[in-house]
PyMOL Python script that loads the backbone (N, CA, C, O; Angstrom):
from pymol import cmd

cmd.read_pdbstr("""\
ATOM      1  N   UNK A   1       0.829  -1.193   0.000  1.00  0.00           N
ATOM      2  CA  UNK A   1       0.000   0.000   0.000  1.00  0.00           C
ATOM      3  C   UNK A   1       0.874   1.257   0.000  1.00  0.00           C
ATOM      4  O   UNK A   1       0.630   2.272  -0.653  1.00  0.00           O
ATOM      5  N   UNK A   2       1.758   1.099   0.685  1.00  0.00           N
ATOM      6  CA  UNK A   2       2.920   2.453   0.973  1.00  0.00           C
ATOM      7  C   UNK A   2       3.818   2.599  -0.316  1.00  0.00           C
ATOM      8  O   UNK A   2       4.576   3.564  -0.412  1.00  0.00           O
ATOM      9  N   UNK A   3       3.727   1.552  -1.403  1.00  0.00           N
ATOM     10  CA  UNK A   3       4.372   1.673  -2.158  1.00  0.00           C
ATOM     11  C   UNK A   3       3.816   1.937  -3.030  1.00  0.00           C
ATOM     12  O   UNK A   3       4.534   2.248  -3.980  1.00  0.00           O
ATOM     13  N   UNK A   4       2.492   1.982  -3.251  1.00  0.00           N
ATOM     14  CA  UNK A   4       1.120   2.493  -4.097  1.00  0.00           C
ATOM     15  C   UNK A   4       1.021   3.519  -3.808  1.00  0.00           C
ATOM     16  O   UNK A   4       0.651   4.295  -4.689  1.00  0.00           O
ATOM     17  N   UNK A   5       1.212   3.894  -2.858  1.00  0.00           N
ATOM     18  CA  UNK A   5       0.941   5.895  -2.570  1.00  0.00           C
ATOM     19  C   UNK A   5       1.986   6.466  -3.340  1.00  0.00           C
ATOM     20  O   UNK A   5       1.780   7.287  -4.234  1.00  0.00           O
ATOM     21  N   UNK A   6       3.774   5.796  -2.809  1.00  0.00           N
ATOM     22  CA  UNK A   6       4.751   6.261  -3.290  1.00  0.00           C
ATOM     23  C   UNK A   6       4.718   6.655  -4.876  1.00  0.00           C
ATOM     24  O   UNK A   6       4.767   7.780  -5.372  1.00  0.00           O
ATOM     25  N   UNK A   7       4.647   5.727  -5.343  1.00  0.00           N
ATOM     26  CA  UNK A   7       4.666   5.533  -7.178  1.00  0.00           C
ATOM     27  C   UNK A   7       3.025   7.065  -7.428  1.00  0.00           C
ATOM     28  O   UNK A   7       3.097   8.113  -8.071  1.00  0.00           O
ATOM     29  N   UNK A   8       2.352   6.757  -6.981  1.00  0.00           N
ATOM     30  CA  UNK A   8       1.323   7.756  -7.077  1.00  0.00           C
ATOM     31  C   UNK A   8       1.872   9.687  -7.043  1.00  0.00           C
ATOM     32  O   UNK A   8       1.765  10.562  -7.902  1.00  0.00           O
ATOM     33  N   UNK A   9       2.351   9.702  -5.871  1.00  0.00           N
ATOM     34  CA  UNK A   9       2.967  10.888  -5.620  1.00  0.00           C
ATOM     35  C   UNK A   9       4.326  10.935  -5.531  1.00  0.00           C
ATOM     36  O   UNK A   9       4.568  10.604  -4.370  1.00  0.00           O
ATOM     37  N   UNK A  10       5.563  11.203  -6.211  1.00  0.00           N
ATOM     38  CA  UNK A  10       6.366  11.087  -6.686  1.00  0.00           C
ATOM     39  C   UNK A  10       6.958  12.378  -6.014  1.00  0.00           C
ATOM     40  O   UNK A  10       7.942  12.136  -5.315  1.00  0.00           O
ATOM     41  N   UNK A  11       6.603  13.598  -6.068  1.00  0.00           N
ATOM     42  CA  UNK A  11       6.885  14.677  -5.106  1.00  0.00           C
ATOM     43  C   UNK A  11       5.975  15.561  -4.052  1.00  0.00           C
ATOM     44  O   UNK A  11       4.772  15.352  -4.211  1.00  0.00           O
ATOM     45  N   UNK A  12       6.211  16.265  -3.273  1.00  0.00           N
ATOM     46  CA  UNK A  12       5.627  16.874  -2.364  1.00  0.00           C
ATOM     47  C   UNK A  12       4.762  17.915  -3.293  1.00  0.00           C
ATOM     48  O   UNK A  12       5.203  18.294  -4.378  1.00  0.00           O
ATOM     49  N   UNK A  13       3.589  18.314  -2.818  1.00  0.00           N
ATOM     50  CA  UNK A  13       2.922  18.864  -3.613  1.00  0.00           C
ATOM     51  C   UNK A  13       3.737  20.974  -2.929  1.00  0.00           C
ATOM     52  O   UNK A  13       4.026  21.378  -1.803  1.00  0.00           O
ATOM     53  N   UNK A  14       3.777  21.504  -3.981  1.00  0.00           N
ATOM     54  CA  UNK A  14       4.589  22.696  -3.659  1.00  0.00           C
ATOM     55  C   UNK A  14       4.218  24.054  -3.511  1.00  0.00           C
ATOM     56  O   UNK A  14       4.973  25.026  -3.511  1.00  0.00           O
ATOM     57  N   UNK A  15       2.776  24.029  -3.365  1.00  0.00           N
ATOM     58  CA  UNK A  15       1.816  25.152  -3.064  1.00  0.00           C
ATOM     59  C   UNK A  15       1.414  25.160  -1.165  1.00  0.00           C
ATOM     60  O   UNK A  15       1.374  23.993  -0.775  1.00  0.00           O
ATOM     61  N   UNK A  16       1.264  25.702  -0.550  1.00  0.00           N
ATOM     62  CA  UNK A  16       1.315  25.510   0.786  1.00  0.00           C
ATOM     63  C   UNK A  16       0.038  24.855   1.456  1.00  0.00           C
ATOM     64  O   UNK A  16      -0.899  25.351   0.830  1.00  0.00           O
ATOM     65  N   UNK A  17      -0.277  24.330   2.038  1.00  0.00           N
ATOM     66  CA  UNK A  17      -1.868  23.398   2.699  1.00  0.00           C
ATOM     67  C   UNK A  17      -2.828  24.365   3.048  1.00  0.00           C
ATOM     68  O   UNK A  17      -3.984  24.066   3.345  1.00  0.00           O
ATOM     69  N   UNK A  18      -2.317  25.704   3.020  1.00  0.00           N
ATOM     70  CA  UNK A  18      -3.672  26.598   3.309  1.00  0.00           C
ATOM     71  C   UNK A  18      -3.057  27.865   2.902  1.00  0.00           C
ATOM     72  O   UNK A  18      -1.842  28.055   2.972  1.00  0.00           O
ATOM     73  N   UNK A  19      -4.072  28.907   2.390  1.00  0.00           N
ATOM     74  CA  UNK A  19      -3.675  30.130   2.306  1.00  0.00           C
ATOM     75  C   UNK A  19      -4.837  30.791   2.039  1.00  0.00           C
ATOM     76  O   UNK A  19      -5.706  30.235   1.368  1.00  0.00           O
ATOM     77  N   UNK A  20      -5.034  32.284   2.615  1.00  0.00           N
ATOM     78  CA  UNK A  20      -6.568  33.237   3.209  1.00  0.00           C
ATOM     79  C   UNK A  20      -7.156  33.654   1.435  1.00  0.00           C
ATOM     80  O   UNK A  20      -8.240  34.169   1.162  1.00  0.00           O
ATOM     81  N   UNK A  21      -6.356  33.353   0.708  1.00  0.00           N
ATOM     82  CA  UNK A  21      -7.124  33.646  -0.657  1.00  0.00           C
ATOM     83  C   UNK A  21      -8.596  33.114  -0.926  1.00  0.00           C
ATOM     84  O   UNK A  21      -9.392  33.691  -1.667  1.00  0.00           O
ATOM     85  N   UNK A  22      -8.834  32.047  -0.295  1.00  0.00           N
ATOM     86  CA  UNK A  22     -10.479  31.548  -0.557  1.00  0.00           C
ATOM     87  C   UNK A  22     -11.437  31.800   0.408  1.00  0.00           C
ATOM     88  O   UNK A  22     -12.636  31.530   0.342  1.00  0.00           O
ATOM     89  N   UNK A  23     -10.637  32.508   1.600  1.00  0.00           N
ATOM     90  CA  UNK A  23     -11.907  32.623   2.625  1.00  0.00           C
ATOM     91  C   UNK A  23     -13.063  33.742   2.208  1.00  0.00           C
ATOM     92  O   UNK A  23     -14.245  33.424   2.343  1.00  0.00           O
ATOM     93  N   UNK A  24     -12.717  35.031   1.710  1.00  0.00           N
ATOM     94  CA  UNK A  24     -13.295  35.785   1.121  1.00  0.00           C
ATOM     95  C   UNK A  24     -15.025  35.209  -0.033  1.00  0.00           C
ATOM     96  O   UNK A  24     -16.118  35.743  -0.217  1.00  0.00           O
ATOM     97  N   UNK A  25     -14.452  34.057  -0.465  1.00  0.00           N
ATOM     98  CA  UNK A  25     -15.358  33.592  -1.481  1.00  0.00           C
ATOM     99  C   UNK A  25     -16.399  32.298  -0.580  1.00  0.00           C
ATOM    100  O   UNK A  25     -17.502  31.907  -0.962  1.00  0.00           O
ATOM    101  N   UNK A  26     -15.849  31.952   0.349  1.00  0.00           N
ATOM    102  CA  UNK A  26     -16.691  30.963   1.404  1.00  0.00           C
ATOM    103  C   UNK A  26     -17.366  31.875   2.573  1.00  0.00           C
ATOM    104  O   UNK A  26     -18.373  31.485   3.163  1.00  0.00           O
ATOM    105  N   UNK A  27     -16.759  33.076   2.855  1.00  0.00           N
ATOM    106  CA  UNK A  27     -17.715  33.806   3.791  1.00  0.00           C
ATOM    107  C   UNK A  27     -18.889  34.461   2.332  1.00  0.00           C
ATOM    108  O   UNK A  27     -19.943  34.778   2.885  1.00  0.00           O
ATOM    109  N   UNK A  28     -18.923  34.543   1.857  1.00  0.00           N
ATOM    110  CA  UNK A  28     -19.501  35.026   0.532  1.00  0.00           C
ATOM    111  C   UNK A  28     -20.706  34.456   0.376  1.00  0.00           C
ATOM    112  O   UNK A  28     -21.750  34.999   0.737  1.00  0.00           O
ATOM    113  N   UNK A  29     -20.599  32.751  -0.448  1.00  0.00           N
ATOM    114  CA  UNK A  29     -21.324  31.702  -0.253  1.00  0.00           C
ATOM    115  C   UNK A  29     -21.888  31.563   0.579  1.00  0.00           C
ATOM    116  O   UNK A  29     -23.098  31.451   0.380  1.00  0.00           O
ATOM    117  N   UNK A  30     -21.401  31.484   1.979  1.00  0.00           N
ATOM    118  CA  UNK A  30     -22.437  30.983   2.875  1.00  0.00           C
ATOM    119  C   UNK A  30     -23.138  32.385   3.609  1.00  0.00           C
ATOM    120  O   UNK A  30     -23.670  32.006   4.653  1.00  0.00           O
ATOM    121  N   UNK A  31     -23.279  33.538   3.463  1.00  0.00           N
ATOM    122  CA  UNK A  31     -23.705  34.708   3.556  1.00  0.00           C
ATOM    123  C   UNK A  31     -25.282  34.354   2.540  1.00  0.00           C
ATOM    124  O   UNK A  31     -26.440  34.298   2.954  1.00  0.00           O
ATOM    125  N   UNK A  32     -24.870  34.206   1.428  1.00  0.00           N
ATOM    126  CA  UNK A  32     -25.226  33.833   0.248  1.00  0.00           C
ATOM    127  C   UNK A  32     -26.647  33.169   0.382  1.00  0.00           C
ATOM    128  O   UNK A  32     -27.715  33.672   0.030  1.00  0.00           O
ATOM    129  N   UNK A  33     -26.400  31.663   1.089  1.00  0.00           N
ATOM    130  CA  UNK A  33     -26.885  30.709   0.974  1.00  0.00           C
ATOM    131  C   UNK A  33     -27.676  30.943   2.187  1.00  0.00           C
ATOM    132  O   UNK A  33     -28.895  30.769   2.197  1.00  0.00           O
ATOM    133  N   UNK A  34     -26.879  31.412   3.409  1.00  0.00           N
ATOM    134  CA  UNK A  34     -28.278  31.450   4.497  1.00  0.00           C
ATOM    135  C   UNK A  34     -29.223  33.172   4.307  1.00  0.00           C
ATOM    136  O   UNK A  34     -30.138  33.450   5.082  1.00  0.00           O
ATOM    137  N   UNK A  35     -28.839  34.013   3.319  1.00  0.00           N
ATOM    138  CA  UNK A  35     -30.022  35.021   2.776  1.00  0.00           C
ATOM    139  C   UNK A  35     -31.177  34.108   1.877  1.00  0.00           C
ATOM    140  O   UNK A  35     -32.369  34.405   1.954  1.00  0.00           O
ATOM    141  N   UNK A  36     -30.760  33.109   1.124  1.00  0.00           N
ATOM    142  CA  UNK A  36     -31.800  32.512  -0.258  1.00  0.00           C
ATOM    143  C   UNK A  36     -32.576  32.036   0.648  1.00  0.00           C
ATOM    144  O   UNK A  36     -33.768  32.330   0.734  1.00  0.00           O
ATOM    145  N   UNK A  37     -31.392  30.504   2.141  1.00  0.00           N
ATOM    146  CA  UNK A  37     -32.561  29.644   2.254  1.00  0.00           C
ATOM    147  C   UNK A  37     -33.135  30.151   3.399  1.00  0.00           C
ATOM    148  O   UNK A  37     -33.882  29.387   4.010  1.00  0.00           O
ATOM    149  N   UNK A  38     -32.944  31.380   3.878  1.00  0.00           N
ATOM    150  CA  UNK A  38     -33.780  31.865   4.915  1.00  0.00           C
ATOM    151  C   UNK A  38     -35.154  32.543   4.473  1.00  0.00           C
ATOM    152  O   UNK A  38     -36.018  33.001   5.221  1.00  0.00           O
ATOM    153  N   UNK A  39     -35.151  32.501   3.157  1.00  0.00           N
ATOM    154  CA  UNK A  39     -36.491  33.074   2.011  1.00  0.00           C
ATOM    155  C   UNK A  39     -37.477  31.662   1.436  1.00  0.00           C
ATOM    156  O   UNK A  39     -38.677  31.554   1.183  1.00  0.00           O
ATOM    157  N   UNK A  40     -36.484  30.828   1.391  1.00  0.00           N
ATOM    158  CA  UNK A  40     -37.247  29.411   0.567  1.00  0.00           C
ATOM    159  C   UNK A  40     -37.640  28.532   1.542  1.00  0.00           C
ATOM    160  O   UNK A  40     -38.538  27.696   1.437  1.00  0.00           O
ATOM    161  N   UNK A  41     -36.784  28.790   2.710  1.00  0.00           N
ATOM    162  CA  UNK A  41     -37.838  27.203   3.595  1.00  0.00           C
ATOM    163  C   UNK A  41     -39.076  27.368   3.835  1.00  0.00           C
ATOM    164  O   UNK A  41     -39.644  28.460   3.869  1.00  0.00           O
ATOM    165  N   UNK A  42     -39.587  26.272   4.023  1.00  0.00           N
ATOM    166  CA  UNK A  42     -41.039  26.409   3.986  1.00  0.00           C
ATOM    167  C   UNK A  42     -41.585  27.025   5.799  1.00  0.00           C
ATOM    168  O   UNK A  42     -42.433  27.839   6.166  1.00  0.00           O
ATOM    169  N   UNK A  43     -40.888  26.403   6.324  1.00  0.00           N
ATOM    170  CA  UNK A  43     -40.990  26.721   7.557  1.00  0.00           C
ATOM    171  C   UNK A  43     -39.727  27.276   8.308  1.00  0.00           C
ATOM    172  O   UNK A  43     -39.166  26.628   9.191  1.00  0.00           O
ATOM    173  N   UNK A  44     -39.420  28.214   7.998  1.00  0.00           N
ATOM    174  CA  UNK A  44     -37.881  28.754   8.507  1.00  0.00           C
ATOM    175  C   UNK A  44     -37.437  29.287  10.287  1.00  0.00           C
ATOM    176  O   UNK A  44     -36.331  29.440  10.804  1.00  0.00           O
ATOM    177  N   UNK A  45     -39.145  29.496  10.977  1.00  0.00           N
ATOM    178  CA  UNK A  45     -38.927  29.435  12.287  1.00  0.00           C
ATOM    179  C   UNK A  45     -39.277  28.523  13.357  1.00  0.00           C
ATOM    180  O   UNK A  45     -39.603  28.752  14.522  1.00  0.00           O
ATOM    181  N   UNK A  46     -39.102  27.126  12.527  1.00  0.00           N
ATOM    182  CA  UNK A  46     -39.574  26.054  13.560  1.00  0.00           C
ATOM    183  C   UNK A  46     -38.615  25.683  14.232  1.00  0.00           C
ATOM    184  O   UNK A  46     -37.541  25.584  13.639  1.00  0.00           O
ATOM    185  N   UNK A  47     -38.662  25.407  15.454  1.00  0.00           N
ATOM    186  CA  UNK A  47     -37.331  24.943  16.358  1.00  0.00           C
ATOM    187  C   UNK A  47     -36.850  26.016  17.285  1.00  0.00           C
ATOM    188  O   UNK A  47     -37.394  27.000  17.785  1.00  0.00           O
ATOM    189  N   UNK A  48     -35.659  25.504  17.348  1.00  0.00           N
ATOM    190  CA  UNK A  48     -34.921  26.861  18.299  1.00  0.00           C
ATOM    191  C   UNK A  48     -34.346  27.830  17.343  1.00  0.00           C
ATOM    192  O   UNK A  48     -33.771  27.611  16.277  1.00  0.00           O
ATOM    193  N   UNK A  49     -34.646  29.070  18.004  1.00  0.00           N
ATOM    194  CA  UNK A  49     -34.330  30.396  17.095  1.00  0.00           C
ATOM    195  C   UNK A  49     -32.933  30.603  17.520  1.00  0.00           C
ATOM    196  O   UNK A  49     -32.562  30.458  18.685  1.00  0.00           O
ATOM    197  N   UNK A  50     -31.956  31.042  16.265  1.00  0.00           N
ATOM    198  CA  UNK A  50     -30.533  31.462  16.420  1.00  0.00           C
ATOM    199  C   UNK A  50     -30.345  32.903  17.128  1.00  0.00           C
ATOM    200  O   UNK A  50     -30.781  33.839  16.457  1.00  0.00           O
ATOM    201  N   UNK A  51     -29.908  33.155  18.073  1.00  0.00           N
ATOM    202  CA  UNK A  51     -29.540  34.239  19.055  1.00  0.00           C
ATOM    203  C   UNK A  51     -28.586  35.129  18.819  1.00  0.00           C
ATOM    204  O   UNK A  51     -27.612  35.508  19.470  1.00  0.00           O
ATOM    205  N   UNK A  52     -29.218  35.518  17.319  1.00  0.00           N
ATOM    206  CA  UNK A  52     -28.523  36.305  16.846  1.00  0.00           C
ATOM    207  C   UNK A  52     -29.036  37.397  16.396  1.00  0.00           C
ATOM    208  O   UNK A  52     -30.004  37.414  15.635  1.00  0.00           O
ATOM    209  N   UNK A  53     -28.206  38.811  16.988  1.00  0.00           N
ATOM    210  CA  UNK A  53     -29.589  40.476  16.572  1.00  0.00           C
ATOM    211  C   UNK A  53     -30.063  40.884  15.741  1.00  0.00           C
ATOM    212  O   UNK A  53     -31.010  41.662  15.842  1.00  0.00           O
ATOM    213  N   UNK A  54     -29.563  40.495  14.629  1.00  0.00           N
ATOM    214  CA  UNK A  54     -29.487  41.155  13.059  1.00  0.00           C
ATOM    215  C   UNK A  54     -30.918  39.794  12.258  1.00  0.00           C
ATOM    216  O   UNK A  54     -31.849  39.949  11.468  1.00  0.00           O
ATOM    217  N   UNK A  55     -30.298  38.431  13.107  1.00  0.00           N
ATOM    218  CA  UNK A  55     -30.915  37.494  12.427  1.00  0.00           C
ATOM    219  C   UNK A  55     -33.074  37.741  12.019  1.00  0.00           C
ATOM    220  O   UNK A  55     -33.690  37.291  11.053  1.00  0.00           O
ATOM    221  N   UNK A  56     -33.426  38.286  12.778  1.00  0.00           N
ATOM    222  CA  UNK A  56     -34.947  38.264  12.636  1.00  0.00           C
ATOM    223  C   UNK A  56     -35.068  39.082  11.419  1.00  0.00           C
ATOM    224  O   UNK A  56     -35.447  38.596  10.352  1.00  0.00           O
ATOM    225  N   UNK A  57     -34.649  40.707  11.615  1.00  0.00           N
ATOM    226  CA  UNK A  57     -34.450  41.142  10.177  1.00  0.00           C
ATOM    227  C   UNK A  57     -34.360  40.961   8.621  1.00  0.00           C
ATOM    228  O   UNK A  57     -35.073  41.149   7.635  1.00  0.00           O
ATOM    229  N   UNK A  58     -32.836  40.395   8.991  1.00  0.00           N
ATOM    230  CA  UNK A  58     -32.230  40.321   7.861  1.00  0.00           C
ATOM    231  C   UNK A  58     -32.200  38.877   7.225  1.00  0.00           C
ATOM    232  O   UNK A  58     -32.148  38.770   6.000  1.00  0.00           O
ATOM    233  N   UNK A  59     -32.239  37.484   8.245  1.00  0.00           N
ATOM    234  CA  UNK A  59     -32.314  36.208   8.246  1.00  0.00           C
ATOM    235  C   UNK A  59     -33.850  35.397   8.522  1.00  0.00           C
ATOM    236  O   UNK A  59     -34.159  34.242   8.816  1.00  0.00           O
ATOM    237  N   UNK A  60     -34.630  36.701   8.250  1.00  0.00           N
ATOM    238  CA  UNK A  60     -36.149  36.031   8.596  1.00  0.00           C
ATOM    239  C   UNK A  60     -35.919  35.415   9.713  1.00  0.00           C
ATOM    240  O   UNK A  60     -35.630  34.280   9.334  1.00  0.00           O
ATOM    241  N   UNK A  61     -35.859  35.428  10.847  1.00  0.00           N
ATOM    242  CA  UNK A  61     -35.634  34.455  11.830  1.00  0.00           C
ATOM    243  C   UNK A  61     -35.528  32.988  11.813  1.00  0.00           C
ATOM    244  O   UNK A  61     -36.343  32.174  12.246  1.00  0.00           O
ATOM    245  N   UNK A  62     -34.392  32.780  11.242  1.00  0.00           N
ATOM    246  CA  UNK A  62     -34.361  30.885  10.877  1.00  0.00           C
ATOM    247  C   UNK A  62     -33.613  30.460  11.944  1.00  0.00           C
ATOM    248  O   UNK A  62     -32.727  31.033  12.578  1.00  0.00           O
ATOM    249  N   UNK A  63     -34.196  29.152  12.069  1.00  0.00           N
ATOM    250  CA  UNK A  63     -34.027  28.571  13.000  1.00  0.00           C
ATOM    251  C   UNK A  63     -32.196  27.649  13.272  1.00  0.00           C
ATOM    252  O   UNK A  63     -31.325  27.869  12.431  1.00  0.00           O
ATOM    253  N   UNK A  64     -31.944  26.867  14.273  1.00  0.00           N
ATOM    254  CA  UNK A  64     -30.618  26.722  14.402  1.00  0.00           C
ATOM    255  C   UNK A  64     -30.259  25.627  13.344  1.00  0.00           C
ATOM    256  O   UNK A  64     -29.188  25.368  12.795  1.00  0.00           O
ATOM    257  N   UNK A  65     -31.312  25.154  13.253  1.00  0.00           N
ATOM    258  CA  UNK A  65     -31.110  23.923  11.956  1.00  0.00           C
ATOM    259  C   UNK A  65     -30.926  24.488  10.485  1.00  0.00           C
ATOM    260  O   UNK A  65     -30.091  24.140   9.650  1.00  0.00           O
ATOM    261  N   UNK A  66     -31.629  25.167  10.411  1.00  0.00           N
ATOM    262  CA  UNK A  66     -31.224  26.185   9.530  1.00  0.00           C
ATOM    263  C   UNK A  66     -30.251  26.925   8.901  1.00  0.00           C
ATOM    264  O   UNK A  66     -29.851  27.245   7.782  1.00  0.00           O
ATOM    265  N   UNK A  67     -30.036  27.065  10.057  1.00  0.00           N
ATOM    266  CA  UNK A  67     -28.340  28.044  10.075  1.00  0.00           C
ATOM    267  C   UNK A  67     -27.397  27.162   9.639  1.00  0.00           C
ATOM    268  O   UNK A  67     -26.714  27.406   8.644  1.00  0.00           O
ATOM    269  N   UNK A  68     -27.272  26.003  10.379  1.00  0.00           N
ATOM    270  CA  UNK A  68     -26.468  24.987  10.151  1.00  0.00           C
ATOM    271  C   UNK A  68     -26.308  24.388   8.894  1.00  0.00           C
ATOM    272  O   UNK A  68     -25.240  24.049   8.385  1.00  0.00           O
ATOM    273  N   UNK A  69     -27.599  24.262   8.354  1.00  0.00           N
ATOM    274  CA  UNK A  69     -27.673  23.694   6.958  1.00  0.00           C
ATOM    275  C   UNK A  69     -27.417  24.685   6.017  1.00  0.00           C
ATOM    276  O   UNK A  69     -27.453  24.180   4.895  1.00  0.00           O
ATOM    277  N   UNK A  70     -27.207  25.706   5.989  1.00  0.00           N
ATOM    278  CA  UNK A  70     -26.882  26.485   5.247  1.00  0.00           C
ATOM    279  C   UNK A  70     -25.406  27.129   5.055  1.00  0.00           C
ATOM    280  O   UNK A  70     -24.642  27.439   4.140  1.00  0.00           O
ATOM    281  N   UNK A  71     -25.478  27.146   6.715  1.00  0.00           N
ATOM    282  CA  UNK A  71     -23.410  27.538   6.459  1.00  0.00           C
ATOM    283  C   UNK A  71     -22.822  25.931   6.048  1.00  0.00           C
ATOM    284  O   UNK A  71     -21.648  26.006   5.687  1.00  0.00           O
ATOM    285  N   UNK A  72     -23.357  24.530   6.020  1.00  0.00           N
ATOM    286  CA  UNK A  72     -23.157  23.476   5.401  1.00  0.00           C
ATOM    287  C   UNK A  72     -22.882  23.589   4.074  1.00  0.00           C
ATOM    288  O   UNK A  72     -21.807  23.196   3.621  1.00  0.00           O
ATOM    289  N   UNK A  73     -23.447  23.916   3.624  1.00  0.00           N
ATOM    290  CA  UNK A  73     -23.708  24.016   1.934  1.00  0.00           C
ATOM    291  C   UNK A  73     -23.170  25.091   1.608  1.00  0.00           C
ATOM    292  O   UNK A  73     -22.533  25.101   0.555  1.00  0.00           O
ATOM    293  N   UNK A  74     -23.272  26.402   2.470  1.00  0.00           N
ATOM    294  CA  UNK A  74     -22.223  27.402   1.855  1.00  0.00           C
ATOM    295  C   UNK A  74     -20.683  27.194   1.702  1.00  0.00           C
ATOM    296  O   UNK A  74     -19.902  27.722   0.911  1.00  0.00           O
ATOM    297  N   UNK A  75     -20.481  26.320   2.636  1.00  0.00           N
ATOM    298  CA  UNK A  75     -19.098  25.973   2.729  1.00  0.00           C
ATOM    299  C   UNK A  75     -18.888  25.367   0.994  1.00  0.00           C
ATOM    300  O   UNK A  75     -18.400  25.848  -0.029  1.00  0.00           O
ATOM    301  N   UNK A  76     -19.657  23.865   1.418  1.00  0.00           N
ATOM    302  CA  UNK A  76     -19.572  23.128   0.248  1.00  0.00           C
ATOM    303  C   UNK A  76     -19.411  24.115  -1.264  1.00  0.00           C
ATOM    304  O   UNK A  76     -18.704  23.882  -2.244  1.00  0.00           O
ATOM    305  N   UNK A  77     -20.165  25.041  -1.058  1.00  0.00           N
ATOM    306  CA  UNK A  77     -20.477  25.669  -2.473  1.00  0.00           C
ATOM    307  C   UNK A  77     -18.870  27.032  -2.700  1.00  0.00           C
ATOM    308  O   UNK A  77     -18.370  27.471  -3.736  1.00  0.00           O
ATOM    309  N   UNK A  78     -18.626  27.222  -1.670  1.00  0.00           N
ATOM    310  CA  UNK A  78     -17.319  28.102  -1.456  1.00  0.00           C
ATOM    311  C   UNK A  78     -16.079  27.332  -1.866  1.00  0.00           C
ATOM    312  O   UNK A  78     -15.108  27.764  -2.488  1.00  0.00           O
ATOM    313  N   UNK A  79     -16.313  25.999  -1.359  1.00  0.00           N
ATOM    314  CA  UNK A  79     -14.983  25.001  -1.232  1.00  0.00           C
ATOM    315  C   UNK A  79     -14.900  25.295  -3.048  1.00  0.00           C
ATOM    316  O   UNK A  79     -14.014  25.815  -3.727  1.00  0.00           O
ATOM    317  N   UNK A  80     -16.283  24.686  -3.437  1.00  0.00           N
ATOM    318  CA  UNK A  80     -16.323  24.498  -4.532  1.00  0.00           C
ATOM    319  C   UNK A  80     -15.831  25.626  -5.869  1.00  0.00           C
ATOM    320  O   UNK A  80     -15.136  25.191  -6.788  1.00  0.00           O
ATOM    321  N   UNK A  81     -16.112  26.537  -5.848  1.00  0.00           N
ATOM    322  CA  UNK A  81     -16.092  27.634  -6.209  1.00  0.00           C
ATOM    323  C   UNK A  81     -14.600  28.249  -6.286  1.00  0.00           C
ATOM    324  O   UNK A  81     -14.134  28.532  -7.390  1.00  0.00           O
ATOM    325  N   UNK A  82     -13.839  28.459  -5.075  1.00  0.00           N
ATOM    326  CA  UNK A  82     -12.600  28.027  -4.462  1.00  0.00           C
ATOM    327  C   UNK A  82     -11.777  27.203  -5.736  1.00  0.00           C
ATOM    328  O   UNK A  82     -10.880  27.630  -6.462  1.00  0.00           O
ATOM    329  N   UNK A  83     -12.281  26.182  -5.720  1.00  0.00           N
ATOM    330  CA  UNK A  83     -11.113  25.153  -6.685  1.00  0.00           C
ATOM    331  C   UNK A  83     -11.383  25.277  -7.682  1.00  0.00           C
ATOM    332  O   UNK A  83     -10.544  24.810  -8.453  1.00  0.00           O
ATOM    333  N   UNK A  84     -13.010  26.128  -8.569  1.00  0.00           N
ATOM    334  CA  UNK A  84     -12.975  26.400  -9.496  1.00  0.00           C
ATOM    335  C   UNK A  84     -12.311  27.580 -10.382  1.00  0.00           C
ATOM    336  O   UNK A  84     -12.334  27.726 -11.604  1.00  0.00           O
ATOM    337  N   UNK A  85     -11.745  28.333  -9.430  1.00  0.00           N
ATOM    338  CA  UNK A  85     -11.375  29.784  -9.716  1.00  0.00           C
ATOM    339  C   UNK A  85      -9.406  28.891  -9.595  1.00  0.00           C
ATOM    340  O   UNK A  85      -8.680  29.246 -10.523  1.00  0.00           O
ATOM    341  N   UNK A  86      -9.080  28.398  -9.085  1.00  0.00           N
ATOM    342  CA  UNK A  86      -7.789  27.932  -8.566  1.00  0.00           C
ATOM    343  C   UNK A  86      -7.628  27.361  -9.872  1.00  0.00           C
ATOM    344  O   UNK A  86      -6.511  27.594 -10.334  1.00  0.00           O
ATOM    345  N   UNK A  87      -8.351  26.712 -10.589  1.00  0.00           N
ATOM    346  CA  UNK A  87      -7.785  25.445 -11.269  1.00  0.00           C
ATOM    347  C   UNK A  87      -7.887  26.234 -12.874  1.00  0.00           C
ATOM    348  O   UNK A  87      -7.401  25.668 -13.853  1.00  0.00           O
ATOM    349  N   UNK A  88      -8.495  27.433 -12.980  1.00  0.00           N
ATOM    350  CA  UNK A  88      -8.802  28.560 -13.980  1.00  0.00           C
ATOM    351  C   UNK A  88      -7.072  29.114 -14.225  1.00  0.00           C
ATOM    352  O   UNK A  88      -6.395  29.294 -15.237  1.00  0.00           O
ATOM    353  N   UNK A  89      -6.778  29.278 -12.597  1.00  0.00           N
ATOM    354  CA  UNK A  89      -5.627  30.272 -13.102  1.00  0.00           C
ATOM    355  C   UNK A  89      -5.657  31.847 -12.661  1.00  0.00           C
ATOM    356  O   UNK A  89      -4.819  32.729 -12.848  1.00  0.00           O
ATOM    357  N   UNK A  90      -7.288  31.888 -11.823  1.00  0.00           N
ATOM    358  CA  UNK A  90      -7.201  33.440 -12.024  1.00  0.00           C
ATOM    359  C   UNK A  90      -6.803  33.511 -10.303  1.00  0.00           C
ATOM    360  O   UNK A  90      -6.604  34.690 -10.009  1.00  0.00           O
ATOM    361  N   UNK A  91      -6.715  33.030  -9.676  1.00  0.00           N
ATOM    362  CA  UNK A  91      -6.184  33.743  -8.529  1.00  0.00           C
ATOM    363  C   UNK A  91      -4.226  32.382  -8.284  1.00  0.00           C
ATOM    364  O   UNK A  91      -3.419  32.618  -7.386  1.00  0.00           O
TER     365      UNK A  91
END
""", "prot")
cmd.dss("prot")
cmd.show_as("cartoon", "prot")
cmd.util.cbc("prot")
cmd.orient("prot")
């Protein structure tokens, strides 16, 4: 198995394991995603309400499941987005 990885990766990959260039586009997304799905759920204040000041306003008051599922998917959709812009060339 160790020699199946070896032959696979041949050198260290030479870009660094993290760098703040994509956070901008994942706080974005998931900004994004909990404005849409705080408009589309069908029931967006069932449960426990997020204890947050701005949230009734601006987040229709959605609930903690809510929140969760949405900075979920914003991530996902940031990550995504992220490696699509990376693999372009433009950042």
């Amino acid at each position: 198995m160790l020699t199946l990885f070896a032959a696979t990766f041949p050198e260290a990959p030479s870009s660094a394991l993290f760098n703040w260039q994509g956070t901008p586009l994942i706080i974005g997304s998931c900004l994004l995603v909990l404005f849409i799905a705080s408009r589309t759920i069908k029931y967006p204040q069932v449960g426990a309400r997020m204890p947050l000041p701005f949230s009734k306003s601006l987040f229709n008051n959605i609930s903690v499941a809510g929140f969760l599922a949405s900075m979920s998917f914003g991530h996902v959709i940031g990550f995504l987005l992220t490696l699509a812009i990376a693999n372009t060339g433009l950042k």
